[in-house]
Gaussian input, Z-matrix of N, CA and C with variables (Angstrom, degrees):
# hf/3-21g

backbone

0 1
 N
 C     1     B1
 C     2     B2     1     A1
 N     3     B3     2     A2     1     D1
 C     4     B4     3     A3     2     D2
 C     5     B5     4     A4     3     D3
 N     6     B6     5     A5     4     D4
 C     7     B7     6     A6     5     D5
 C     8     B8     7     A7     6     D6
 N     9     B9     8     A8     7     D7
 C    10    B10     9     A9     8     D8
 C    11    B11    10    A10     9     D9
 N    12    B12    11    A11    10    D10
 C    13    B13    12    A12    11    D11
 C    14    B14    13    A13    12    D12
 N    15    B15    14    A14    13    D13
 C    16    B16    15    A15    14    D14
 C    17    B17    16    A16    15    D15
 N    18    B18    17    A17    16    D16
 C    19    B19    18    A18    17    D17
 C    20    B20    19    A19    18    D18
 N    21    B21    20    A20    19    D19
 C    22    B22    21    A21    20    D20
 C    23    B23    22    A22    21    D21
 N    24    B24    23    A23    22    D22
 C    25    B25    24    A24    23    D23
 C    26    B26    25    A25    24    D24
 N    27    B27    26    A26    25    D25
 C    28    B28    27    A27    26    D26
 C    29    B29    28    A28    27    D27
 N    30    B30    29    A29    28    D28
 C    31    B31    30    A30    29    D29
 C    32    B32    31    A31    30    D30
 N    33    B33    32    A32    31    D31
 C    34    B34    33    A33    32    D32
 C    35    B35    34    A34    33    D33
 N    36    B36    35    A35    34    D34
 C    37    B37    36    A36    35    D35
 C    38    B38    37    A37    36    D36
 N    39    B39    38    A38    37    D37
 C    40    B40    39    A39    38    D38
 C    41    B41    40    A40    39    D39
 N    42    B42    41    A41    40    D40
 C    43    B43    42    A42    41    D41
 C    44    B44    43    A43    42    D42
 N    45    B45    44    A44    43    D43
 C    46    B46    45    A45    44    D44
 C    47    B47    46    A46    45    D45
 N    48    B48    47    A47    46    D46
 C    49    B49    48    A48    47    D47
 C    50    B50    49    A49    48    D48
 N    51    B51    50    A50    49    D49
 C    52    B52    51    A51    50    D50
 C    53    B53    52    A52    51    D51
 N    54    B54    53    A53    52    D52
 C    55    B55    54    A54    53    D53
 C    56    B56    55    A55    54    D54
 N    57    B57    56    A56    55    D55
 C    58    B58    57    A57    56    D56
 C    59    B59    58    A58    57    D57
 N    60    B60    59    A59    58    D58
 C    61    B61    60    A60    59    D59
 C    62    B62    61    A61    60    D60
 N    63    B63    62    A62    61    D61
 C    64    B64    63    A63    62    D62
 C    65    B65    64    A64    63    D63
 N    66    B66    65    A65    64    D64
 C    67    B67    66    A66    65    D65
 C    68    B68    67    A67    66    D66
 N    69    B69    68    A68    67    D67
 C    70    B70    69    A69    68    D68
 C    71    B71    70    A70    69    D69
 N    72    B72    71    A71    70    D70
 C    73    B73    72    A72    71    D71
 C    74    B74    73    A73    72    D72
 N    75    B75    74    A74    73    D73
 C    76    B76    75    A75    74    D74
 C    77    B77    76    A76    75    D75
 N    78    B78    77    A77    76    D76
 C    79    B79    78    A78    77    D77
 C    80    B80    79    A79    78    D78
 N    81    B81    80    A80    79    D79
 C    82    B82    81    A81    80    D80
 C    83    B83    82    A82    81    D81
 N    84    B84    83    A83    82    D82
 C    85    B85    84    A84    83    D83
 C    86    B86    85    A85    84    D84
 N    87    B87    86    A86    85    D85
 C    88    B88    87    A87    86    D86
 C    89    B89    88    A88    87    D87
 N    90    B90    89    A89    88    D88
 C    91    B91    90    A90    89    D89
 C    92    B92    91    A91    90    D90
 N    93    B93    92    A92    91    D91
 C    94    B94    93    A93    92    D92
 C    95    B95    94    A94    93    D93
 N    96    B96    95    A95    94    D94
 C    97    B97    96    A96    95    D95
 C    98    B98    97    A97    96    D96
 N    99    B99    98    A98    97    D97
 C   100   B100    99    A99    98    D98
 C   101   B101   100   A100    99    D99
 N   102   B102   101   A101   100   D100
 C   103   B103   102   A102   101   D101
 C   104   B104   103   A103   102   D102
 N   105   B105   104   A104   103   D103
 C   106   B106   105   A105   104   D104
 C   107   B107   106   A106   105   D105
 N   108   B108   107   A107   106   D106
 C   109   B109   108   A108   107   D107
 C   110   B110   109   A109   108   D108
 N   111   B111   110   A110   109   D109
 C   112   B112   111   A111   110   D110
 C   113   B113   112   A112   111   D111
 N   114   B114   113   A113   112   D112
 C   115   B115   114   A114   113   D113
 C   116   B116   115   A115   114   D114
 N   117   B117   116   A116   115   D115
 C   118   B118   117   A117   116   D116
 C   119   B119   118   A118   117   D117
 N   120   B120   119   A119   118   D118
 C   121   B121   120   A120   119   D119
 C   122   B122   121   A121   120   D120
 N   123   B123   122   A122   121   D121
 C   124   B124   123   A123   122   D122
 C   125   B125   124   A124   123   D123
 N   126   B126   125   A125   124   D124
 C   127   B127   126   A126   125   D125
 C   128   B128   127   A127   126   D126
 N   129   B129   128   A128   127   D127
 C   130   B130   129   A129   128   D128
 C   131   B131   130   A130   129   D129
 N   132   B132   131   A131   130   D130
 C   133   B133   132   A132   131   D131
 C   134   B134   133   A133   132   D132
 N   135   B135   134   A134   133   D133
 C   136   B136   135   A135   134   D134
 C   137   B137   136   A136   135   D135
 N   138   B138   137   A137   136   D136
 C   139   B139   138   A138   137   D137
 C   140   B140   139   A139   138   D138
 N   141   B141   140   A140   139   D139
 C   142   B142   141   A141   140   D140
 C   143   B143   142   A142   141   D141
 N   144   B144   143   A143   142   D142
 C   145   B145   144   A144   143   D143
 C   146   B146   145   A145   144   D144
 N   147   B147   146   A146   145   D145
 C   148   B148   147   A147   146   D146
 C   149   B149   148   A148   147   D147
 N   150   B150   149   A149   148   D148
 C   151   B151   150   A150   149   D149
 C   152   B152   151   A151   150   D150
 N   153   B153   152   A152   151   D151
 C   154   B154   153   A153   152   D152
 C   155   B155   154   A154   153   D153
 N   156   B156   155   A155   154   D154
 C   157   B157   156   A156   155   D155
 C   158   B158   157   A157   156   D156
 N   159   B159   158   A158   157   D157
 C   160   B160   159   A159   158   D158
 C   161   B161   160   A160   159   D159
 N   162   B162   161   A161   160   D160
 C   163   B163   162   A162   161   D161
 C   164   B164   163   A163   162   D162
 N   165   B165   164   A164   163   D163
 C   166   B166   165   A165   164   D164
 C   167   B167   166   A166   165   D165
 N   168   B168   167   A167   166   D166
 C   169   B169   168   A168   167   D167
 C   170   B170   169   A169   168   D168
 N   171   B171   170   A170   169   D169
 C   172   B172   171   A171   170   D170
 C   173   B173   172   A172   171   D171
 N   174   B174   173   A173   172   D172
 C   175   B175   174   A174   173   D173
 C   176   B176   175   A175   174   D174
 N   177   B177   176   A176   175   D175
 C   178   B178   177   A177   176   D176
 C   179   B179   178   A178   177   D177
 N   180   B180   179   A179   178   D178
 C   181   B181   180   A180   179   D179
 C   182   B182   181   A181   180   D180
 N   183   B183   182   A182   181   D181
 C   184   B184   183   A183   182   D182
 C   185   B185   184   A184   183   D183
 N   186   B186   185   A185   184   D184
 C   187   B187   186   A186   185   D185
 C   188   B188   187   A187   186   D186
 N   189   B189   188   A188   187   D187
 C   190   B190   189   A189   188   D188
 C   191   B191   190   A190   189   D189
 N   192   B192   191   A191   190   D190
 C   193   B193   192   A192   191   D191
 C   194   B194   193   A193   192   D192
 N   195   B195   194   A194   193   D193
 C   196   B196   195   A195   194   D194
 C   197   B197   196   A196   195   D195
 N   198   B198   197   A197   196   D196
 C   199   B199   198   A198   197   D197
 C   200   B200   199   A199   198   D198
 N   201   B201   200   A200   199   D199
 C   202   B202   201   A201   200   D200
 C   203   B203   202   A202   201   D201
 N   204   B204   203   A203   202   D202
 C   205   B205   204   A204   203   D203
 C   206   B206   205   A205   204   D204
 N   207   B207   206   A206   205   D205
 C   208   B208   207   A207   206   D206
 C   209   B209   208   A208   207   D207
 N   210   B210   209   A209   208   D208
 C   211   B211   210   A210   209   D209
 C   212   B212   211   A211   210   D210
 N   213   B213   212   A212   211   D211
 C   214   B214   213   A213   212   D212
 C   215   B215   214   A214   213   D213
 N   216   B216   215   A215   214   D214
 C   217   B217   216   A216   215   D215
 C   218   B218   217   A217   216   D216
 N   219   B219   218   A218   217   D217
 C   220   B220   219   A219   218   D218
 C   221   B221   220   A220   219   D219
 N   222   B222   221   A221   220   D220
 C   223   B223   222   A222   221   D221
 C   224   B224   223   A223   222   D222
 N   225   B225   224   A224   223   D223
 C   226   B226   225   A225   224   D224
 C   227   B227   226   A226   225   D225
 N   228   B228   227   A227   226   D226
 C   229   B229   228   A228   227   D227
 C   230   B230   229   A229   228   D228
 N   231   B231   230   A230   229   D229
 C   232   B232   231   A231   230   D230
 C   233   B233   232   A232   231   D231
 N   234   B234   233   A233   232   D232
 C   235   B235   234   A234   233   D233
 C   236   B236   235   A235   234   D234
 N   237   B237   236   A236   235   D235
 C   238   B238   237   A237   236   D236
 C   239   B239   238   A238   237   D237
 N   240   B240   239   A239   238   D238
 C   241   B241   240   A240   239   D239
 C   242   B242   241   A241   240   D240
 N   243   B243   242   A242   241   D241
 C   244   B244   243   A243   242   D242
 C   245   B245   244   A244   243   D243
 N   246   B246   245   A245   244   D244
 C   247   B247   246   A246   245   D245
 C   248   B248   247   A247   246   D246
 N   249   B249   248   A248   247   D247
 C   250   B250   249   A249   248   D248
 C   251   B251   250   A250   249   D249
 N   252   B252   251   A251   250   D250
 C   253   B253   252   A252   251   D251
 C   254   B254   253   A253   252   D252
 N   255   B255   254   A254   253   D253
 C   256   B256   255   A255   254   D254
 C   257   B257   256   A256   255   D255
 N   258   B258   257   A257   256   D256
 C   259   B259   258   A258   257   D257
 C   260   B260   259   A259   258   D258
 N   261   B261   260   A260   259   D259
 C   262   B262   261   A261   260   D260
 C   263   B263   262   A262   261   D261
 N   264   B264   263   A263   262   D262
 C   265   B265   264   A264   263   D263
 C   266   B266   265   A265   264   D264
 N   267   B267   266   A266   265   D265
 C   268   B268   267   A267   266   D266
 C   269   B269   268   A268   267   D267
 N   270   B270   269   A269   268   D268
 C   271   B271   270   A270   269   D269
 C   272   B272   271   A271   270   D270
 N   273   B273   272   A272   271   D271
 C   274   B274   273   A273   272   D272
 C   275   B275   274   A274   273   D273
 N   276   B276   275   A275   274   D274
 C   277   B277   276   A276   275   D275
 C   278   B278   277   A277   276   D276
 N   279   B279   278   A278   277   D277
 C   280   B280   279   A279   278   D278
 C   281   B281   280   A280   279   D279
 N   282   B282   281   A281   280   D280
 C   283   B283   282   A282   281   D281
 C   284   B284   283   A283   282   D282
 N   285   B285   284   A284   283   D283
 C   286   B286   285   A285   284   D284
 C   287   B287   286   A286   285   D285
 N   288   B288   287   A287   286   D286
 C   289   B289   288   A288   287   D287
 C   290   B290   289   A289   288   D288
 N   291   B291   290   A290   289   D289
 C   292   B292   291   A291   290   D290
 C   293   B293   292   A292   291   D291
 N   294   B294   293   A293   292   D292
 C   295   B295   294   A294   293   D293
 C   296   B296   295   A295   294   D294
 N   297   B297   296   A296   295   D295
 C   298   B298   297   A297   296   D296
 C   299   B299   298   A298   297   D297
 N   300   B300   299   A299   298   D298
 C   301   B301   300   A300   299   D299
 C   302   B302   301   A301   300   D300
 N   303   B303   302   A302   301   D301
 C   304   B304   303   A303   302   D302
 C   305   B305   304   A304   303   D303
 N   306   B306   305   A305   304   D304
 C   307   B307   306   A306   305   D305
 C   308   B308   307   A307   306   D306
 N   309   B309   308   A308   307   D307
 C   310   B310   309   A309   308   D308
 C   311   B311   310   A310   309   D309
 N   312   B312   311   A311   310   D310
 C   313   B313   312   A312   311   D311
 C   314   B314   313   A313   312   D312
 N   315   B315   314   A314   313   D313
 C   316   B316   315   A315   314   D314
 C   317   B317   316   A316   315   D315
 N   318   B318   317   A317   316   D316
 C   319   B319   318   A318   317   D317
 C   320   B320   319   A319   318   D318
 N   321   B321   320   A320   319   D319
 C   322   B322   321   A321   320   D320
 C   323   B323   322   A322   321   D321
 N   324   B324   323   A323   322   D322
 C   325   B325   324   A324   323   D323
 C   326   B326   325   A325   324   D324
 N   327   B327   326   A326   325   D325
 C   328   B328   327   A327   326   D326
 C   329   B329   328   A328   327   D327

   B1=1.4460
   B2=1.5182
   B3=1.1899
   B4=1.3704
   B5=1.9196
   B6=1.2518
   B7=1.9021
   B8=1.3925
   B9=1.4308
   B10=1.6158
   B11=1.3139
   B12=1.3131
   B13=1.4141
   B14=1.5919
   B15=1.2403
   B16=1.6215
   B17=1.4822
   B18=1.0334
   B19=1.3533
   B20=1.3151
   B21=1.5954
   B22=1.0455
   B23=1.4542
   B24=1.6055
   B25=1.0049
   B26=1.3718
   B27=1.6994
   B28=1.8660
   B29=1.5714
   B30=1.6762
   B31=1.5323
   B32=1.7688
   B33=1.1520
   B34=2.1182
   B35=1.6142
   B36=1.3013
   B37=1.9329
   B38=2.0698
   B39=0.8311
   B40=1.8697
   B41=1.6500
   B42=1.2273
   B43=1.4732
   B44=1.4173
   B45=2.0027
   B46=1.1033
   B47=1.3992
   B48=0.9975
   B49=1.6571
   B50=1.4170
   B51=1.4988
   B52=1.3702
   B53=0.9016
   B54=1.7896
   B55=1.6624
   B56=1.4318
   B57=1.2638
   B58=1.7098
   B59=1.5203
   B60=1.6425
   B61=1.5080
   B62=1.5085
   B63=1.1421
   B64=1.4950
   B65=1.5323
   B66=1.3012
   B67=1.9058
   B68=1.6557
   B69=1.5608
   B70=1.5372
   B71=2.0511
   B72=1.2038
   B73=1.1958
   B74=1.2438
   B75=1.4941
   B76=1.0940
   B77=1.6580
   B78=1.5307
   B79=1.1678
   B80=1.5733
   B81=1.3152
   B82=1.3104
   B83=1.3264
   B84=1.3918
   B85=1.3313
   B86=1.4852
   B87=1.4193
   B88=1.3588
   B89=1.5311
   B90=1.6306
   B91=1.4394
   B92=1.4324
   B93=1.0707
   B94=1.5398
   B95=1.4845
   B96=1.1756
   B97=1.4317
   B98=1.6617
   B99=1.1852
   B100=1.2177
   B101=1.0434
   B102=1.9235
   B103=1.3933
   B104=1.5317
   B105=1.1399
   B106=1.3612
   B107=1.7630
   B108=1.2352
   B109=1.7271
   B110=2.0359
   B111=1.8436
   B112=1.1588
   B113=1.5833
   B114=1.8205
   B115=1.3591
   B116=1.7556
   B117=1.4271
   B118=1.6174
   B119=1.2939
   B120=1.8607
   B121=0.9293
   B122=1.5864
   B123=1.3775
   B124=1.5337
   B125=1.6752
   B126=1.6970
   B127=1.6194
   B128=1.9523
   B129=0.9292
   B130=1.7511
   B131=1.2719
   B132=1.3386
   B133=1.2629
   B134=1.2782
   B135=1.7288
   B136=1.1081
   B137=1.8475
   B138=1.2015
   B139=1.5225
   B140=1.4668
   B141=0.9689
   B142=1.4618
   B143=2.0227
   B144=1.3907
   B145=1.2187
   B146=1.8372
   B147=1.2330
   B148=1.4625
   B149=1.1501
   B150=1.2597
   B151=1.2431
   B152=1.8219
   B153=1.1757
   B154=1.6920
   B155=1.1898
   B156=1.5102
   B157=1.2498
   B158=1.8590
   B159=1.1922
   B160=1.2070
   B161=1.6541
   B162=0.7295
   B163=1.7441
   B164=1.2560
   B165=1.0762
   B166=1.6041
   B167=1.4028
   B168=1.0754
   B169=1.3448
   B170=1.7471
   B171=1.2397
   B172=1.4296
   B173=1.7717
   B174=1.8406
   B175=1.6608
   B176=1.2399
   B177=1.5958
   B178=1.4569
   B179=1.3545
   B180=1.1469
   B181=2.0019
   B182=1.7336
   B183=1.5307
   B184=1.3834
   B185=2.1762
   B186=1.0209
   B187=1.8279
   B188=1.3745
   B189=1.5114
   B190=1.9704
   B191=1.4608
   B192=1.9468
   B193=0.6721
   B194=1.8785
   B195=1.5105
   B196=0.9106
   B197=1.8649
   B198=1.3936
   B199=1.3017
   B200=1.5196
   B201=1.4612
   B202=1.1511
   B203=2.0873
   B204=1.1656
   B205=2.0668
   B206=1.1863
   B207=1.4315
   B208=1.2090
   B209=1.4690
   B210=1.2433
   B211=1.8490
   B212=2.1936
   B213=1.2707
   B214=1.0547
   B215=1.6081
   B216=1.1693
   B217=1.6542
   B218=1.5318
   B219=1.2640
   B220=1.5432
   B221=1.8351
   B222=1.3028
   B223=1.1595
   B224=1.4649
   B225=1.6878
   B226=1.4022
   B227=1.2744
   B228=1.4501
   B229=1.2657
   B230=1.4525
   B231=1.3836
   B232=1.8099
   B233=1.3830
   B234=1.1880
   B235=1.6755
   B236=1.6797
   B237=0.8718
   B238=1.6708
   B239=1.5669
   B240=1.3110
   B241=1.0552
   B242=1.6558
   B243=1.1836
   B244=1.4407
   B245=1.5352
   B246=1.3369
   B247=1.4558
   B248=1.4941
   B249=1.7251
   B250=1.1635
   B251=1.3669
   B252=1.3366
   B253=1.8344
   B254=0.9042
   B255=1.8209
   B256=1.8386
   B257=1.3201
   B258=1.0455
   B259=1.6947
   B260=1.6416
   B261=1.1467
   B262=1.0657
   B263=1.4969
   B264=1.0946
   B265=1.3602
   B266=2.0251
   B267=1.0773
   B268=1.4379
   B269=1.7437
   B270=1.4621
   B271=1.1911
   B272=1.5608
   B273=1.6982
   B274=1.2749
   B275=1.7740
   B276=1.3007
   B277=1.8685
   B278=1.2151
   B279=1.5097
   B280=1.7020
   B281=1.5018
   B282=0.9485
   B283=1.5941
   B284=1.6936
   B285=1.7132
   B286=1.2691
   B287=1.4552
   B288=0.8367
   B289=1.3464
   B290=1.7637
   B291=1.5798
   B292=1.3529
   B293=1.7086
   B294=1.3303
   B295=1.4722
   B296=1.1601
   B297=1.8153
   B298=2.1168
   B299=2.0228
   B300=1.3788
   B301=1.1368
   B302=1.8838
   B303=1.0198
   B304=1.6491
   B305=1.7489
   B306=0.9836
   B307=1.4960
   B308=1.6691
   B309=1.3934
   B310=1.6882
   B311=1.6515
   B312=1.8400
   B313=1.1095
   B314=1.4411
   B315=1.6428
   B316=1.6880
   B317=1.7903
   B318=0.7139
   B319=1.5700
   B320=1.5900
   B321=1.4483
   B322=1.6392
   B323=1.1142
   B324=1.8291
   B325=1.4257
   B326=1.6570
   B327=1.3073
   B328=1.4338
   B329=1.3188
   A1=107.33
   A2=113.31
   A3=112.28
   A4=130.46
   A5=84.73
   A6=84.89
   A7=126.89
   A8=127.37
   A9=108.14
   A10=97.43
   A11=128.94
   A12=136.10
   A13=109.43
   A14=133.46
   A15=134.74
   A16=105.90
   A17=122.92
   A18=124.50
   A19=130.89
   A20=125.88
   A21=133.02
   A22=126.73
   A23=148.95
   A24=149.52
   A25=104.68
   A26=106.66
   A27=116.35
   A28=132.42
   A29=95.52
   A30=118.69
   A31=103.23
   A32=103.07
   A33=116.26
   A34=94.93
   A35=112.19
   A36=117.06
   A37=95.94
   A38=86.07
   A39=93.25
   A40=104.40
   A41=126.09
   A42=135.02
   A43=85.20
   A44=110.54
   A45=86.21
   A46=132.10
   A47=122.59
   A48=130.11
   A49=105.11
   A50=127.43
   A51=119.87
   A52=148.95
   A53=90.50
   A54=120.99
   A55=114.12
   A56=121.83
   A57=138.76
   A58=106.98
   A59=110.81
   A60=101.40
   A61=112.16
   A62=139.88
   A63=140.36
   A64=96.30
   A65=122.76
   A66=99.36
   A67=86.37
   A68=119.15
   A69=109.43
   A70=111.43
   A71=119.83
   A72=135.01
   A73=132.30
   A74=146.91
   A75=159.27
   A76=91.57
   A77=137.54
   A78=160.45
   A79=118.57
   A80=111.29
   A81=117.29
   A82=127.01
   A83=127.20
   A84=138.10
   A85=129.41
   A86=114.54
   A87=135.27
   A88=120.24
   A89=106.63
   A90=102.32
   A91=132.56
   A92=101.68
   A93=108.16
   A94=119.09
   A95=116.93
   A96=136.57
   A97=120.52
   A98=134.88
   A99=150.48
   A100=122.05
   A101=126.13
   A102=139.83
   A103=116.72
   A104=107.36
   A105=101.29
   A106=91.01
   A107=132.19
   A108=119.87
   A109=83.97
   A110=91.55
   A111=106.69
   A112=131.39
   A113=103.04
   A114=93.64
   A115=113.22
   A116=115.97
   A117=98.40
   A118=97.45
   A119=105.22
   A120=112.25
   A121=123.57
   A122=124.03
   A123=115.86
   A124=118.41
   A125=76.44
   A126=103.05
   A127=86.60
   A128=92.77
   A129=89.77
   A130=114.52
   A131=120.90
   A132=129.64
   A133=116.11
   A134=103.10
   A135=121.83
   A136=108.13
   A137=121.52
   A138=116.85
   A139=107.63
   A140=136.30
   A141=119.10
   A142=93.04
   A143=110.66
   A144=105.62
   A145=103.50
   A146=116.14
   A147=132.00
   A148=115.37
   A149=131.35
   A150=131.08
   A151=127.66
   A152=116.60
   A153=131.24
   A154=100.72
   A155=139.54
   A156=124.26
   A157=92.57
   A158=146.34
   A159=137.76
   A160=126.58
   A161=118.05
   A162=129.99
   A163=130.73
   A164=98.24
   A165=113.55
   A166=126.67
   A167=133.24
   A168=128.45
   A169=140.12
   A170=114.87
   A171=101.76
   A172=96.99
   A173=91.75
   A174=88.76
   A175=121.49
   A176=122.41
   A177=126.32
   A178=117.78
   A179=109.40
   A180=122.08
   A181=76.33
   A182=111.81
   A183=173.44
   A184=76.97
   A185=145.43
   A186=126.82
   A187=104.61
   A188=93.73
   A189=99.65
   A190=81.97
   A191=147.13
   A192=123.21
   A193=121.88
   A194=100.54
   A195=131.24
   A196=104.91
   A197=102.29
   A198=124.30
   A199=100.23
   A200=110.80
   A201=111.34
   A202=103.87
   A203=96.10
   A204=104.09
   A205=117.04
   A206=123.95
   A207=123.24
   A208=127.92
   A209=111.87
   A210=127.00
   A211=86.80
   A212=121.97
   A213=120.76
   A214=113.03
   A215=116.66
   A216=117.84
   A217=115.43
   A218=114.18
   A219=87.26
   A220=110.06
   A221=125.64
   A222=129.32
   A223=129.38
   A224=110.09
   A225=104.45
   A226=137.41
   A227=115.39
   A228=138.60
   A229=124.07
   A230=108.25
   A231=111.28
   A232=100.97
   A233=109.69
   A234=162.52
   A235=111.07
   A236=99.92
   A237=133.46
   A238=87.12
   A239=119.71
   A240=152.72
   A241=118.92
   A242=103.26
   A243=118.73
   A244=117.63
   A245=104.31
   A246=136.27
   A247=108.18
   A248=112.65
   A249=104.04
   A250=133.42
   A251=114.38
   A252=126.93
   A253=86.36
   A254=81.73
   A255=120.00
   A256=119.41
   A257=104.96
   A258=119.69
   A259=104.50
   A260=137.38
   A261=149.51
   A262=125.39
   A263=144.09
   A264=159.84
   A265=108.56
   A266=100.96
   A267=110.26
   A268=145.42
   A269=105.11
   A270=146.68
   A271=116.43
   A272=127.82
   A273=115.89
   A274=87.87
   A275=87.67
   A276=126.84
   A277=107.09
   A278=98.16
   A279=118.22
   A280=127.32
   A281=132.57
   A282=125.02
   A283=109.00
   A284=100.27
   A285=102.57
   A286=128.07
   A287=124.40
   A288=137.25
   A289=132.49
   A290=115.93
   A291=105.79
   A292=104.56
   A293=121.00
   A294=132.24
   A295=119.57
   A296=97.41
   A297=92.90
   A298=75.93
   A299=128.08
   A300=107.58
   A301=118.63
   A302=113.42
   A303=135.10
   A304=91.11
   A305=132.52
   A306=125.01
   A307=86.60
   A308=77.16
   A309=100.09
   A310=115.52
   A311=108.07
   A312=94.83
   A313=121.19
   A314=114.81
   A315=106.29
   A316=93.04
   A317=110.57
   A318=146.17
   A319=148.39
   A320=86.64
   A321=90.08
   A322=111.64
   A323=122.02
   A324=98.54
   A325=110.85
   A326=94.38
   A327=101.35
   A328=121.01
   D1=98.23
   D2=161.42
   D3=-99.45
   D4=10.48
   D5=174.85
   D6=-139.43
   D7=127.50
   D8=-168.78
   D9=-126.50
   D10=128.89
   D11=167.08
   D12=-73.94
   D13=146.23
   D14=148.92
   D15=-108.92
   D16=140.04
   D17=141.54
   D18=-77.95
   D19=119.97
   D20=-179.31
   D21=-114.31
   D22=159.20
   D23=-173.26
   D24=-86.91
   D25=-71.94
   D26=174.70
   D27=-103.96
   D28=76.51
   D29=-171.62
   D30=-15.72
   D31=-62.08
   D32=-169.54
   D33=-50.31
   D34=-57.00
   D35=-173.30
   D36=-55.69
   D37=-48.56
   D38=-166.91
   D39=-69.49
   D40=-31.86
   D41=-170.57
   D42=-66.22
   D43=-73.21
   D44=-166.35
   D45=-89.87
   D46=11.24
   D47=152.84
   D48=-47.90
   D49=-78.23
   D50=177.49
   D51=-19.15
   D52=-47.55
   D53=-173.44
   D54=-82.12
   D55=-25.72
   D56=165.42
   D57=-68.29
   D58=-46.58
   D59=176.51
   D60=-75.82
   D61=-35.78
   D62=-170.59
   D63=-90.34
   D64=-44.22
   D65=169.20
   D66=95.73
   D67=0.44
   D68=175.24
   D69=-114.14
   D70=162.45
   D71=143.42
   D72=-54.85
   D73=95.53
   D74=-148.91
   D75=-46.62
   D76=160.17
   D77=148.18
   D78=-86.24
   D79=-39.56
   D80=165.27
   D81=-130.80
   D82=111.97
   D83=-163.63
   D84=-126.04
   D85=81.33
   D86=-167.86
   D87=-143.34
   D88=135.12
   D89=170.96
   D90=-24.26
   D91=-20.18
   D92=-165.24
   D93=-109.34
   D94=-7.88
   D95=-153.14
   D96=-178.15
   D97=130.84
   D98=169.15
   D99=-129.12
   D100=114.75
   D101=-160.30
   D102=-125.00
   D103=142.34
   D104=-156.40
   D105=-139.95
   D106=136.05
   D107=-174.97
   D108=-135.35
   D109=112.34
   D110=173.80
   D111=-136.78
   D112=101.23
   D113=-171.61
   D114=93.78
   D115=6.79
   D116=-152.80
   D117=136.41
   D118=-89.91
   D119=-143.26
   D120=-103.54
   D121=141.45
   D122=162.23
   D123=-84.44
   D124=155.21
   D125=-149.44
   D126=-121.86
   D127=120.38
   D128=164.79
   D129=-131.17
   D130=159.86
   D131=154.32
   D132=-138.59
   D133=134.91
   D134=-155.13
   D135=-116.54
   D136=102.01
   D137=177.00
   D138=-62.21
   D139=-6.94
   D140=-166.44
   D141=-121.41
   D142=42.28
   D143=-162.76
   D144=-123.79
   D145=7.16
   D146=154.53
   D147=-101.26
   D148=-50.35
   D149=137.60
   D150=-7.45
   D151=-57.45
   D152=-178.28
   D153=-96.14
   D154=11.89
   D155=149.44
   D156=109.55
   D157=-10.56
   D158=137.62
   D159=-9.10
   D160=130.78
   D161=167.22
   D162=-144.81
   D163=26.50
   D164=-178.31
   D165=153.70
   D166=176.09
   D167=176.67
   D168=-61.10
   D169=122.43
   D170=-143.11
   D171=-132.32
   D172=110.30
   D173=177.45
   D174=-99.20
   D175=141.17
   D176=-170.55
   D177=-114.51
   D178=140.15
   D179=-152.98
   D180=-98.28
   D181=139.12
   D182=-143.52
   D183=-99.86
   D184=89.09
   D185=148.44
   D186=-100.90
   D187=172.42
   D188=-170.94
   D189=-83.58
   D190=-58.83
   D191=160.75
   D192=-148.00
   D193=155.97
   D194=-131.08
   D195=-70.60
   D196=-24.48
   D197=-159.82
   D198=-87.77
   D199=-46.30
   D200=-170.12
   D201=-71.89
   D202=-34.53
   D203=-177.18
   D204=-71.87
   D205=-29.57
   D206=149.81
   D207=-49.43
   D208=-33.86
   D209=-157.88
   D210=-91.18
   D211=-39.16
   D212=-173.31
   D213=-88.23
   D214=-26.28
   D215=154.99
   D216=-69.07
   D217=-50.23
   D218=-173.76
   D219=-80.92
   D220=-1.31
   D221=147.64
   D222=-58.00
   D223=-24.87
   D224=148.41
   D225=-119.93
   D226=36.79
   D227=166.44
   D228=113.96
   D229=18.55
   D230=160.04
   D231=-65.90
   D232=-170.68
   D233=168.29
   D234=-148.35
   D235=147.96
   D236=-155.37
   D237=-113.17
   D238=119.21
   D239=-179.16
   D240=-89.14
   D241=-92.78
   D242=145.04
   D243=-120.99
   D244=134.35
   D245=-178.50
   D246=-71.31
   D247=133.52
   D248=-173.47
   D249=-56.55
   D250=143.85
   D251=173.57
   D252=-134.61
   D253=158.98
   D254=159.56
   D255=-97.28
   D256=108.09
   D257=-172.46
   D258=-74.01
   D259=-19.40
   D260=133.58
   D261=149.66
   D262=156.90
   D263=-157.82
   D264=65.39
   D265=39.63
   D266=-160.17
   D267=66.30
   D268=12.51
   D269=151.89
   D270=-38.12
   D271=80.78
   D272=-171.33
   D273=-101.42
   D274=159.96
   D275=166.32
   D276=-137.08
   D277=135.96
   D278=152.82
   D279=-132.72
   D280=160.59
   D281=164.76
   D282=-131.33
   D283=139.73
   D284=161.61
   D285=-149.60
   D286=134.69
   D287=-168.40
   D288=-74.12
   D289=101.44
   D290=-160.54
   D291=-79.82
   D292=-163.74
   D293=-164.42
   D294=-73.59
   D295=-7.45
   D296=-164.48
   D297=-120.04
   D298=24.99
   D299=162.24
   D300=97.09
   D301=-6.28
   D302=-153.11
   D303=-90.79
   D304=141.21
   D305=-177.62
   D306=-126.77
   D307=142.38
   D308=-178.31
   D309=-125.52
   D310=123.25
   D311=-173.13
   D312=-121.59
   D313=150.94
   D314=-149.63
   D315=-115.57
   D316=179.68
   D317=-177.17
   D318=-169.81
   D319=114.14
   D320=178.04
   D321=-109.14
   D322=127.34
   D323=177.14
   D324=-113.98
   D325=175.98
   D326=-160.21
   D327=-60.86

């Protein structure tokens, strides 16, 4: 797992909260998204991520690809959460959800 999304309400309050705790300068800096690469790992925060049904912090496992891991989880008993997108520069996400409720989140990167 190298990536964890949060959902946040006030991206600017949360940027710089982050940015005080990690001691770094965001990597990605957009209305829409705030990226932070710490140690490894990316750190995002996402305002539109209570909104999409988020409740907390949500880390996504690294697949070679994304289309095919989805198709083999819900073949063994996920649900498909959200269906893959490109979050952009060829950057896919998906989420899916196993039987006891646990959402699992994947990543392919570009």
């Amino acid at each position: 797992m190298k990536t964890v999304i949060y959902p946040v309400k006030d991206l600017g309050q949360a940027k710089a909260l982050y940015g005080a705790m990690f001691g770094v300068e965001p990597t990605v800096d957009n209305p829409y998204y705030v990226g932070f690469h710490v140690d490894g790992t990316d750190i995002g925060l996402d305002p539109n991520g209570h909104a999409s049904g988020m409740t907390g912090p949500l880390g996504y496992w690294d697949v070679e690809d994304v289309a095919q891991t989805v198709a083999t989880l819900v073949a063994a008993g996920a649900q498909v959460t959200q269906d893959v997108k490109d979050v952009g520069g060829g950057k896919l996400l998906a989420t899916v959800t196993d039987p006891d409720g646990n959402v699992i989140g994947l990543v392919q990167q570009a």
